[in-house]
N, C-alpha and C positions, 0 to 999 in steps of 0.2 A: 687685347692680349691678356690682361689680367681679370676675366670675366669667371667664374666659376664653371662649372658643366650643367648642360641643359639651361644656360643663358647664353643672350644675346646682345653686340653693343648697340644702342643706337645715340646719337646727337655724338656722336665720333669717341665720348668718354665717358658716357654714364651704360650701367648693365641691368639687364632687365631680366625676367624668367620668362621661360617660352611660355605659352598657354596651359591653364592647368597646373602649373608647378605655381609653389610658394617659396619665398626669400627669405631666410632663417637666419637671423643677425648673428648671433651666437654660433653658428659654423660656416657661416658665412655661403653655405648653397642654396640649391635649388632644390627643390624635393619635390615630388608628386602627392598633391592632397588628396588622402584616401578618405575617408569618414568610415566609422565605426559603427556597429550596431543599426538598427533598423533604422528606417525612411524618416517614418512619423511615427512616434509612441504616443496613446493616447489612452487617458487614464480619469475614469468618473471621479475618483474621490469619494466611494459610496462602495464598502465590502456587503455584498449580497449571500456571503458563504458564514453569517457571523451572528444566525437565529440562537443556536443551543449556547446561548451563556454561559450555564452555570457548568455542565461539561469540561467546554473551554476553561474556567479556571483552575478544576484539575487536572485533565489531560490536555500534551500540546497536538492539536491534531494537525499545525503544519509539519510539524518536526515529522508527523506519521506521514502525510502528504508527499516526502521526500521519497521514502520506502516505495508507498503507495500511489502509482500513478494513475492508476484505475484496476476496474472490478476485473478485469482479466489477470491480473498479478494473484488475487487469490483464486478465482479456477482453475488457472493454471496451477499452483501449488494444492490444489486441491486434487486436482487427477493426478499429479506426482504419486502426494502420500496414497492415494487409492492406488495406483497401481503397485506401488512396493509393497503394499497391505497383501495386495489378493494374490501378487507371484512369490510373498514368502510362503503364505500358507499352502500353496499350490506345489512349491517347491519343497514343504514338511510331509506332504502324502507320498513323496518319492522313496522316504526314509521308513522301513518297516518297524510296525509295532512292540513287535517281541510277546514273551509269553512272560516274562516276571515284571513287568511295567517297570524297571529299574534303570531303563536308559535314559538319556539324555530328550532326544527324539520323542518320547513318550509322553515324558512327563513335562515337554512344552506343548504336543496336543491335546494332551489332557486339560491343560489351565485355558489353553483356547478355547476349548467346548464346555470350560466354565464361564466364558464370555459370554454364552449362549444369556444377551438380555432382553433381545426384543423377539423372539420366535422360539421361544421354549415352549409354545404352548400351540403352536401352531406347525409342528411339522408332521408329515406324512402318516396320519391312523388308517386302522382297518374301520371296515363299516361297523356299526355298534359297537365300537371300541369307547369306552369313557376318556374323555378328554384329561392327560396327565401331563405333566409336566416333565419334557423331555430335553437335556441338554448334549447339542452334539458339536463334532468339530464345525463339520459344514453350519449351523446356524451361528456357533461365535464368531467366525469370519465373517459372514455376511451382515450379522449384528454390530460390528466394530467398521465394518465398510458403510454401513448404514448413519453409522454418527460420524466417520470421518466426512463423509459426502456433505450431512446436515453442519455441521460445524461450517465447513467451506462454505457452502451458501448463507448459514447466517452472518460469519466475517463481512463476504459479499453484498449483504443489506445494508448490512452497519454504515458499510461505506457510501452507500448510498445515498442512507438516511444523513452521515455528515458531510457529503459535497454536492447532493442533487435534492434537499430535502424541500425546498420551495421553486416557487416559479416568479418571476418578474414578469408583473403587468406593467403596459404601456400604456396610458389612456393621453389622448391626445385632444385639447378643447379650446375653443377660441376665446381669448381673452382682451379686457378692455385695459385702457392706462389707468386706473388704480394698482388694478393687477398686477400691471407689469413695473409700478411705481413703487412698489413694497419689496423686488428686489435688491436687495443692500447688500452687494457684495463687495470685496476688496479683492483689486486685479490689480498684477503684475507683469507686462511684456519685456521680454528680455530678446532684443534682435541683435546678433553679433554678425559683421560683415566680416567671414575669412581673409584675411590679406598681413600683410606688412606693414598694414598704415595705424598711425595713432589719434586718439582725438583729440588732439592740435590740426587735422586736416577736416573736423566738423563744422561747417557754416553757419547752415539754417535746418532750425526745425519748424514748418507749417503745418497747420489742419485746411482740408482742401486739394484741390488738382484739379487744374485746368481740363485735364484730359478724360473725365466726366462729364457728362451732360449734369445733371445731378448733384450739383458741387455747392456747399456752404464754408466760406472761407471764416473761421471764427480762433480766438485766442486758444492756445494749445494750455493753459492753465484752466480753462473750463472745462478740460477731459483729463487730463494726469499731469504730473510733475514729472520732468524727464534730467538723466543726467547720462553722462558718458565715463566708461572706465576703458582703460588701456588692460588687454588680457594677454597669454601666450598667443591666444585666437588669433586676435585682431578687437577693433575699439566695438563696444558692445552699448548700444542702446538700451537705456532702461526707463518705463514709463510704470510711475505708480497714480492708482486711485484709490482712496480708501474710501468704505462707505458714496459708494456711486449710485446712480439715479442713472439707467440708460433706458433716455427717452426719447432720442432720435435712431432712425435704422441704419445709417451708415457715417462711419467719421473715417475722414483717412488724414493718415498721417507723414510729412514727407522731411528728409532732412538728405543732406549730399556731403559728399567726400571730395578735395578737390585737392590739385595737383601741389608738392613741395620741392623745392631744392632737394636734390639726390632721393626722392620718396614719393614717386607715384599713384596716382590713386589708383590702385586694382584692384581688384578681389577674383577670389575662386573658389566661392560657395557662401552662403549665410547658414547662419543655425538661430534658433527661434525657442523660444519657451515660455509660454503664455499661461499663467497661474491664474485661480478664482476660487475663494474662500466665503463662507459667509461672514458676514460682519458681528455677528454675535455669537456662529459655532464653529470655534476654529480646528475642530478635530477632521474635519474633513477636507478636502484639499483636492479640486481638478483641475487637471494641465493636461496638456498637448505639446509637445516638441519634438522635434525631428532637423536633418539636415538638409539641404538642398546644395547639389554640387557642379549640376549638369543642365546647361540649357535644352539641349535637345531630349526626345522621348522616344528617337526611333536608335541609337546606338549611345557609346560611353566615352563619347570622346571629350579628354580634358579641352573645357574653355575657359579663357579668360574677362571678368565683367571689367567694362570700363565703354562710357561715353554718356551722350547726355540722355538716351531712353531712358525712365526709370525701370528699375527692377519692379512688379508689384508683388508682394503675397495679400493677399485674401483670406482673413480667417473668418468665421461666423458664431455668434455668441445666440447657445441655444441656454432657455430656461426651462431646469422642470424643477419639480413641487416633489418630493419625496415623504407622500403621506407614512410610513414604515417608520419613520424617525421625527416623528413630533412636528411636521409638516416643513422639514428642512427646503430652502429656497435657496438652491444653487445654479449659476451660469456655470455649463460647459462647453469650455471655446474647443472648437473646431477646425481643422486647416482644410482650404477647400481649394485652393490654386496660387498658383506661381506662375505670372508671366515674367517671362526673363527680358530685359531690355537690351539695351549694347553689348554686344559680346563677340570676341575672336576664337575663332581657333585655329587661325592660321599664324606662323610668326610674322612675316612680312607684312600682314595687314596690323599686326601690334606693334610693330615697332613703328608702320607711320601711323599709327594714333597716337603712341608717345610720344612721338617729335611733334604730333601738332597739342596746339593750344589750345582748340575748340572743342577737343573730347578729352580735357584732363579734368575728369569727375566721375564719380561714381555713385549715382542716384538712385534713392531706394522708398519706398512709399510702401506704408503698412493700411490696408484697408480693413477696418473691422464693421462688419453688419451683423447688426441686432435683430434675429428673428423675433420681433417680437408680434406673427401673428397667434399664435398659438404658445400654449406651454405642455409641457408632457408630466403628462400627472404619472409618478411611479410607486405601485404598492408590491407587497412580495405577498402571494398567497400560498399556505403550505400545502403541498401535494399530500403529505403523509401523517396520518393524527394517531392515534394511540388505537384505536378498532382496526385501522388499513392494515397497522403495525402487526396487529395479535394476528388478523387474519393472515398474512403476509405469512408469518412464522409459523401458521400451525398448518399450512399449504408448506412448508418448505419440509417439513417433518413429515408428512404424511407422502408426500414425492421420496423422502430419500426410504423410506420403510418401505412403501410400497415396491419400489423398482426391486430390491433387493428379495423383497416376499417373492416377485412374479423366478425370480432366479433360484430360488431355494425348494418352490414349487415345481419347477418345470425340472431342476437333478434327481429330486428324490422319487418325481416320478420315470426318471429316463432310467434312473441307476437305482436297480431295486438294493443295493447293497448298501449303499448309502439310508435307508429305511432306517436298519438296526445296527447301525452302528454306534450309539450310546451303547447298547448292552454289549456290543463287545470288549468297549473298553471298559467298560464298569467288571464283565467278567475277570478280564487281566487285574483290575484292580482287585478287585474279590481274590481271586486266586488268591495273591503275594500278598493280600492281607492273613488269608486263613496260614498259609505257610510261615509266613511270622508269628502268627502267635503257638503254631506246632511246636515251633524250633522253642519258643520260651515253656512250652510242656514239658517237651522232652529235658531241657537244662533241669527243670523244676524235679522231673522224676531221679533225673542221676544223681540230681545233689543231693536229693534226701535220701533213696534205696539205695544209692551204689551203683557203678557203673552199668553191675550184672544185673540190673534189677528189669532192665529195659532190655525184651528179647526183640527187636524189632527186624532179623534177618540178617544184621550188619556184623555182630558175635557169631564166631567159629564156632562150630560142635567142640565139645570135650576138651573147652577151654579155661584152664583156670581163672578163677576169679581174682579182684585185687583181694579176698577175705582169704585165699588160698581155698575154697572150696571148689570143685568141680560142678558145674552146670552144663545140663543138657537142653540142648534144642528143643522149644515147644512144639514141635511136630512129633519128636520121640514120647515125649510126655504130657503132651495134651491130655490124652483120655485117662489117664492114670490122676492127673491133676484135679480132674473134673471129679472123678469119681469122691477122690481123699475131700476132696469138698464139699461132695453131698453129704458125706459121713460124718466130717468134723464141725457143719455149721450149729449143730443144735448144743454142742459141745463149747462154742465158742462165747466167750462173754466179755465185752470191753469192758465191764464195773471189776473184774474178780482181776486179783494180782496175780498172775504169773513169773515164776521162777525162770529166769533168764539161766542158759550157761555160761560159761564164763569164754565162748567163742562165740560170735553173732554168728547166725544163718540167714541169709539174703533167699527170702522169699522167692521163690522160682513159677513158672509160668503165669504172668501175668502179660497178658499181650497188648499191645498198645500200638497204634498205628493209622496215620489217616486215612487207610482202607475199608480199617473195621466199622461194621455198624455201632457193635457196643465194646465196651470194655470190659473181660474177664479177668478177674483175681483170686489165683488159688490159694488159699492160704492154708498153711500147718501150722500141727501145735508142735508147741516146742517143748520138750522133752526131755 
């Protein structure tokens, strides 16, 4: 009656967990053992992404690795920026011209057909036209489309050349016992049986198993040192070798769990972590570890381990030779099966295994085989050298020019108006330059002669002057003007002093005008 949930009694007053579930001192239930994270993780100890050294110390290119998870993050952001590129300017030809170039509109497609930097020399001539240098809208867009395209693909190299920049060979060659007598590694096993129980219920640790043909029973101090720790887990196995010599192909190893007043030997699942260092290079470091939770492999139903089959796992310790790194000799262990032993998943078939006496244990054997027919020689050769590179990049520039050339060819010849469109806008610019510098003539003539001095159509007839004199229109007095000037020029002398009176007279018909071809100035003597 005082059983928790998802237990059961058996022996009339002790409580047990159904199959699957675990006994959690500390809240005193039952819980369903989930495991975390992948099956098996397995890990060379040998970064093959780790050629460009001196790179690496100044830039962090994992940090960039995060951003960048591969070469489609920058094509993609490459056709982005090209397409905003080519629907703004697409979107600026909606907006007209104007005739004084003083808009807004104007004078952003103006600065774009100053972009004109890869095709100013190559757009639309007549035949026998000398080759000039011509900057228009339509070329600075497809000029500026042209290096956004090239920029993208070269980002996209880059990346390349820093996560795909070598290749890993595998050479594989048969080896003799010296060979394999010069690996000196130092190995770690760490077997932790999931359960409720502590190592106060650990027996026997042997090398050997009956259940071999193949079997050498020999002292477990000739293969590692072993000891037991109590975890949240459950009691975890640990076997160290330091500096080992593996020259037989299989050692197994076996130790059991047996039944205690109120603490059962069960479990429900192992977890494993099998470490290998070199004995003289400790920067590098292979493991395998994973959990194992579930006897069966055709569905996920929680089981509980418990009787006298052993559990076995199977790992296999493979050598290779890493010529790339000063000819590093490292074992990397491998997990290659799980036969699972005694196990329930029914409650009633557990609860009389825990009333009887003949299945209170839980047996576990770690078998490790040494491949030692062969070794795997690994070298990294680099795909990409500094010529592949130039060539690489001067093919990525001449793809983005060229695509954009065949499109600049193929408008200017659909759309003949597109030809001469530099000189239109250069005309508008022309224009509202020439009328700028009118407007600073005219300022120039008023300020010095007087307002009246400038007949240019804008002054009324028979309108007084600011001198108070009357002037007339150079239409009434044109030819009167012309005449007093053929008569008075020989008359005239800039060196000789003339008597001023003591009213100024403002010079009359002189015309001025950005109509006129020339400029006429009558001039009188003053009298």
């Amino acid at each position: 009656m005082g059983c928790p949930a998802h237990a059961f009694v058996y022996n009339r007053t002790q409580c047990g967990c159904i199959p699957g579930y675990l006994y959690s001192l500390s809240t005193n239930s039952c819980a369903l053992f989930a495991d975390l994270g992948p099956a098996v993780e397995l890990s060379s100890g040998v970064d093959f992404d780790s050629r460009l050294t001196f790179p690496e110390t100044i830039f962090s290119f994992d940090s960039i690795k995060k951003f960048t998870q591969s070469q489609a993050v920058f094509l993609e952001a490459t056709l982005v920026m090209l397409l905003c590129w080519l629907g703004f300017c697409l979107l600026l030809r909606f907006f007209p011209l104007g005739s004084d170039g003083r808009s807004h509109w104007f004078k952003i497609r103006w600065w774009i057909s100053r972009l004109d930097i890869s095709f100013a020399t190559r757009h639309w001539l007549h035949d026998q036209k000398p080759v000039v240098k011509r900057k228009t809208e339509l070329g600075g867009t497809f000029s500026i489309a042209s290096w956004i395209l090239f920029i993208g693909l070269f980002a996209a190299l880059l990346y390349q050349i820093i996560s795909k920049r070598s290749v890993e060979v595998h050479n594989i060659r048969a080896v003799n016992a010296p060979d394999l007598a010069s690996f000196l590694n130092d190995f770690e096993f760490n077997i932790t049986t999931i359960s409720s129980m502590s190592c106060a219920q650990l027996r026997t640790l042997v090398t050997g198993n009956p259940l071999f043909i193949d079997h050498r029973v020999v002292p477990l101090s000739t293969f590692a040192n072993y000891s037991c720790l109590n975890t949240t887990a459950g009691p975890t196995i640990t076997l160290k070798c330091n500096n080992c010599r593996l020259i037989r192909d299989t050692a197994y190893i076996s130790w059991y769990f047996v039944d205690l007043p109120n603490n059962p030997a069960t479990a429900v699942g192992f977890q494993f972590n099998l470490t290998a260092k070199n004995h003289d290079n400790n920067k590098h470091l292979s493991f395998v570890s994973g959990i194992l939770k579930n006897a069966s492999d055709f569905d996920d139903k929680p089981v509980t381990y418990r009787g006298v089959v052993p559990n076995i796992l199977k790992f296999n310790l493979f050598p290779r030779l890493y010529r790339n790194l000063r000819d590093l000799k490292l074992i990397q262990p491998l997990f290659q099966d799980f036969l699972p032993g005694s196990y329930f998943g029914d409650v009633s078939q557990l609860q009389a295994s825990l009333e009887s006496s003949s299945n209170g244990l839980v047996n576990t054997t770690l078998c490790v085989n040494f491949l030692s027919s062969y070794i795997v020689e690994i070298d990294n050769q680099n795909i990409l050298g500094p010529v592949s590179f130039l060539a690489d990049l001067g093919g990525l520039y001449c793809i983005s020019i060229g695509i954009f050339f065949c499109f600049l060819v193929q408008c200017e010849y659909r759309i003949k108006r597109l030809r001469n469109e530099d000189s239109i806008m250069a005309t508008i610019i022309n224009r509202r330059k020439a009328k700028e510098r009118w407007d600073k003539l005219r300022k120039y003539v008023r300020y010095t002669w007087g307002p009246c001095s400038l007949d240019d159509g804008r002054s009324e007839p028979d309108k007084a002057c600011c001198t108070g004199v009357m002037t007339k229109s150079f239409h009434q007095n044109g030819s009167s003007n012309r005449r007093k000037l053929q008569k008075r020029m020989d008359g005239v002398s800039f060196s000789q002093k003339v008597t001023l009176p003591n009213e100024k007279v403002s010079p009359v018909g002189a015309q001025v005008g950005p109509s006129s071809s020339a400029t006429v100035i009558s001039i009188y003597n003053l009298e």
